[in-house]
Structure formats: C-alpha cells, structure tokens
Steps between C-alpha positions, in 0.01 A plus 500: 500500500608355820347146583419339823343184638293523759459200738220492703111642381379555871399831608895627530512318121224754364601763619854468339349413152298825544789726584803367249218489207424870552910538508508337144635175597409152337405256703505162558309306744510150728314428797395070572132587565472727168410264163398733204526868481165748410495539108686767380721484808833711454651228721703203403405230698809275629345150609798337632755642777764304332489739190546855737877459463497473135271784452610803275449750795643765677450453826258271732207608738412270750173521681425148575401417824762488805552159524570496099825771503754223574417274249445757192853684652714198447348543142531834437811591680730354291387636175730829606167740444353795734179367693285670699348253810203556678546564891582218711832412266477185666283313800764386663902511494522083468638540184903568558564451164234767341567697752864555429389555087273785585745645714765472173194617295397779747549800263273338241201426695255727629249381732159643540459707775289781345458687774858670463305666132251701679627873442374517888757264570741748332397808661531270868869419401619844432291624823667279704840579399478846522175617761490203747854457699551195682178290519446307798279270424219375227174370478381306158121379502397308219142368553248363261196303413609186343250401295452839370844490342403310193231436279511091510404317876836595728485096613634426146777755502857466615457728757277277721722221436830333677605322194429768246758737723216712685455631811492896602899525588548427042239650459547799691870512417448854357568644865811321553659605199416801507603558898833300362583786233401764727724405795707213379583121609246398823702431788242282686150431459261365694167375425158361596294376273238235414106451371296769674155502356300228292619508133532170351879460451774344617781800537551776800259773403607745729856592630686728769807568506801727649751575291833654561684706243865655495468823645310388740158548348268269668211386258167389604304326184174320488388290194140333484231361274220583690431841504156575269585907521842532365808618655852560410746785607830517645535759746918664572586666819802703448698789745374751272177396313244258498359325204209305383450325171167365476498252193157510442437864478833550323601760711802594749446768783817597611486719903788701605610471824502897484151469602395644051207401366528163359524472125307226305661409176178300297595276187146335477500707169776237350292161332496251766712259244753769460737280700482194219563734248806657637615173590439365174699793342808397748510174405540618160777701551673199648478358165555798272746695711652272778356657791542349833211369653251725748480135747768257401523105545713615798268697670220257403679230658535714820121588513451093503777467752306737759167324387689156648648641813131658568356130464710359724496758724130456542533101535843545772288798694798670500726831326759427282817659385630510128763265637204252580403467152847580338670204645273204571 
C-alpha cells in the first residue's frame, strides 16, 4: 500500500484525500488549523510540520495555501521523495536558493495544474498538431464569480488575500500554463491589471494581458473574479482550422477553413472530478514506476516567472521581453 501525507485540508486538501483513498492509498494528514480528526477517520493526523520529514511515506502532497509552499518545500525537498504541489509552485521567485533545489528536483515534483487531465485537453493537443497548421493567435478567458468558488466567505480565503499569495494572475495561472505547453516559452507579455469591481480584497481581480509566443502566436487572455455567469474557453485561430474549447461545457468545436460543417466533440459525459483522479493516478506512477512529471518544478517555476513579469508589467505600464525578466 503506497502512503502519502497530505499537507494542507483546504478545499485542494479534500479533494486529494478523496481521490488517493479511492486509489487505495493510506493517508496521513497535517494542516495548522486542523486539531482532531472525525472518529473513525482513515486519516492519521500529523500535528507538527517538524515530523513530515520523518514520516514513513511515499511521497508528499502539498495543498497548503500559496504563501505556505516555500516554507513546507525547504522541508520536504530534501527528504529525496516524489511530491505533487498545488499550482502556484511558489508566490514569488525571492527565494534563489529553493529555487535552484526545485530546479535539481524538477523530475520529482509535479505541480498541480489539473487542467492538462481533462481528456478534452487531450483531444485539443492531438487536434492541434495534426488539423490546425500554424495558429496565429489565441484568446484564453477565464472569468468567475468569486465568492461562488467556495463554500466558506471568499474574504477568508487566500485568494482575496496579498499575503496568503492571491490575486487572479495565481489564481488564474491555469491559462498560462497551459498557453506555455501549447506554444512554448512567452517571449513578452504585457499586462494591465488591477481591482475592477467591489470585492473586499486586497489583490488584482481582473487582468489583461498580450502575450507573445514562439511562432509568433499572439495570445490575448483575460482572468477575473467578478463574473457571477461563468466563463472560461480558449479560442485557436490556425491557417487551416479554428478551434474552441469551452471549459465549462467540456466541449471543443473544431471549423475547417474548407468552409465543412463544424464538428463538436462533447466530454460533459466524463465526471467533472475526472481530472483529480487522473492526476492522482500520475502522481502514482511517479512513485511506483518513475514517470516523469505531466508539469515539472521547471515548468512551474516558469508559470511563476510570467506571473512576475505580468505584475510588473502592469505597475511599469509597459511590454516586456523575456530578457526583461531573465536578466534583472
């Protein structure tokens, strides 16, 4: 039986307990806020950080909030075992010294980005490499009602807070890695962002930006909290077809330049936790069979990288090139 500990009970925390206990795995359990366990809980409850390390597991899961990673990574790192990291790796890239171990440790650390589990995600992958040609450009929406996300009052969670790591550009990170496996390393971003409407936080909750991909694809992506009717798609515009992938209908429409009837490939039969499962299952074949990981540190790290440049991008008014944030 393999064993894991899971760091973190939040709503990311829950839903890995639920998916690696339906995969067979034993579980252990530590999160600051979290005192006893339920009688008859399967869990083993961990009370102290300091005792992670010395833990008889095989591999971590970390789903503390964002502003947590760094500290329980300079734990965990060093113990040498797989561990799967919720998405933002890291708030910031302040940390020269952890960033340089995850980089060494890239191949055992798999950072949450679900998205890349959806079989949609799949199908948009193959489509693109064989139906699509050169895409010219890209358009990712990701737009949302706050405090519709979760169950407890969205002023308490990290997302509505600076020092907790929120703010739509973690959040919404999704997009950019996704955009980032698609086409590669940005090139240049620029961004505008800030506090649009009246939700009581202190982060940007809505962003804009322009981002430039090898190619050239051009990518247009908006991110915001305030949205009460829910949108997220990313939209491709290629020299031979045009595709859609609308995220909350799980479905991709694909349009020929031909001038054929589009064709509208529907997954909303899958389980909308599908994704955690698979993901769960990958993780786990990082541990049993040494498989690489879907999103590395490396590509985590790069995701946070873009994250940066957008902020300051927004605060200088200005584009800037990978050199910009490369060499400063």
């Amino acid at each position: 039986m393999i064993r894991l500990a899971v760091v973190g009970y939040g709503s990311m925390g829950r839903k890995h307990v639920t998916s690696f206990t339906a995969l067979g795995c034993e579980l252990f359990i530590h999160d600051p806020a979290l005192t006893r366990l339920e009688p008859g809980s399967p869990l083993t409850l961990v009370p102290t950080d300091r005792a992670l390390p010395d833990l008889p597991v095989d591999g971590y899961v970390l789903a503390a909030p964002n502003a947590l990673h760094a500290h329980y990574l300079h734990l965990l790192l060093p113990t040498g075992k797989p561990i799967l990291v919720e998405k933002p790796i890291l708030c910031d890239l302040t940390d020269p010294e952890l960033v340089r171990d995850l980089h060494r440790a890239a191949n055992r650390v798999l950072v949450g980005y679900n998205l890349v589990f959806r079989p949609e995600f799949e199908a948009l992958e193959q489509i693109l490499e064989t139906e699509l040609g050169q895409v010219f450009h890209a358009r990712a929406v990701c737009s949302s009602w706050l405090p519709a996300w979760r169950e407890v009052d969205y002023r308490r969670t990290y997302s509505a807070q600076k020092a907790l790591g929120g703010g739509i550009l973690l959040d919404a990170s999704h997009e950019l890695d996704y955009l980032r496996r698609l086409f590669g390393r940005a090139e240049t971003v620029y961004c505008s962002a800030g506090r649009l409407g009246r939700l009581e936080l202190d982060v940007e909750d809505s962003a804009d930006l322009v981002i430039d991909f090898p190619g050239p694809v051009r990518a247009n992506v908006h991110l915001d909290y305030l949205q009460p009717l829910p949108i997220r798609h990313l939209q491709l515009c290629g020299e031979r077809a045009g595709l859609t992938w609308d995220l909350v209908g799980r479905t991709l429409t694909v349009a020929s330049s031909t001038g054929t009837t589009p064709r509208c490939l529907d997954f909303s039969g899958h389980p909308p936790l599908t994704m955690y499962r698979r993901e769960a299952e990958h993780f786990l074949a990082m541990i049993t069979k040494g498989a690489s990981p879907r999103v590395d540190a490396t590509a985590g790290l790069e995701d946070v990288a873009l994250v940066e440049a957008a902020k300051r991008s927004a605060a200088l008014g200005r584009p800037l090139t990978r050199q910009d944030w490369e060499h400063d």
